[in-house]
VMD Tcl script that draws the C-alpha trace (Angstrom):
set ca {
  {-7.39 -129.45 38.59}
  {-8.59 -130.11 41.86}
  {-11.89 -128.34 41.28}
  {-12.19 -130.35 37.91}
  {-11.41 -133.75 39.51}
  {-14.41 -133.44 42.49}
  {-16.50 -132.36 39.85}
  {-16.22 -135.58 37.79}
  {-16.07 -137.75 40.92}
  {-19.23 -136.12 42.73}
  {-21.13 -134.84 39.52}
  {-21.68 -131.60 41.84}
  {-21.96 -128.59 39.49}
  {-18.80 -126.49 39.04}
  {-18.31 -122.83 39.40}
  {-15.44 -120.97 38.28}
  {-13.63 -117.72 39.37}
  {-11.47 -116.24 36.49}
  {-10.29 -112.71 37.69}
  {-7.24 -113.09 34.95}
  {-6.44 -115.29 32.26}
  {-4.29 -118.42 33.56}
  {-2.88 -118.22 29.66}
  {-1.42 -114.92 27.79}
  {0.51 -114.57 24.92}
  {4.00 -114.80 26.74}
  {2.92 -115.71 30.06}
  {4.19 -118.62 31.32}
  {7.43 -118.58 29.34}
  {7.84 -122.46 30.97}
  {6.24 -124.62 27.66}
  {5.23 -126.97 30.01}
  {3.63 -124.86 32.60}
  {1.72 -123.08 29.74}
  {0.11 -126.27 28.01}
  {-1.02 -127.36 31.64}
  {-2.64 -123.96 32.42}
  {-4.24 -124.13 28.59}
  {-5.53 -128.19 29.42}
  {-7.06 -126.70 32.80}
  {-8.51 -123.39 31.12}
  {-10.01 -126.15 28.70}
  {-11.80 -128.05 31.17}
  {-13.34 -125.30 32.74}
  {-14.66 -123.26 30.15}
  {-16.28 -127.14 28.74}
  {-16.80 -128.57 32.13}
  {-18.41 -125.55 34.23}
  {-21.67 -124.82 35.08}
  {-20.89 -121.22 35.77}
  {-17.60 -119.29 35.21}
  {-17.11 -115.59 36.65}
  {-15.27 -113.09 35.18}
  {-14.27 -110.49 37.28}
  {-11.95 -108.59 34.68}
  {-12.99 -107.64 31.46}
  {-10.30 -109.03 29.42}
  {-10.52 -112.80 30.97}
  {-14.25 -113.45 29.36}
  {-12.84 -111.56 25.79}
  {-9.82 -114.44 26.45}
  {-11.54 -117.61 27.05}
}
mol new
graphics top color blue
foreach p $ca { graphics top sphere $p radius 0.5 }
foreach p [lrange $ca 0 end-1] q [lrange $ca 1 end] { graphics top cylinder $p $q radius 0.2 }
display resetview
């Protein structure tokens, strides 16, 4: 959130590490938690100039 908030304020690119998905099928079990991690996936994937994956499975996810 942090990332995505300097971003909008500054305008400076964003870059992204995803070594995991933030989001999996059961993971968080917290409702809440999980639609926050889903809003902040969101942003990034619409928001950032460059996203790295370092595990397979996270760029197949998002």
């Amino acid at each position: 959130m942090i990332a995505y908030l300097l971003h909008k304020a500054t305008g400076i690119p964003w870059v992204a590490d995803f070594r995991d998905p933030m989001v999996q099928n059961n993971y968080p079990k917290d409702k809440h938690q999980k639609k926050v991690w889903e809003w902040i996936e969101k942003k990034a994937v619409k928001h950032c100039k460059k996203i790295i994956f370092t595990a397979p499975g996270a760029l197949e996810t998002l």
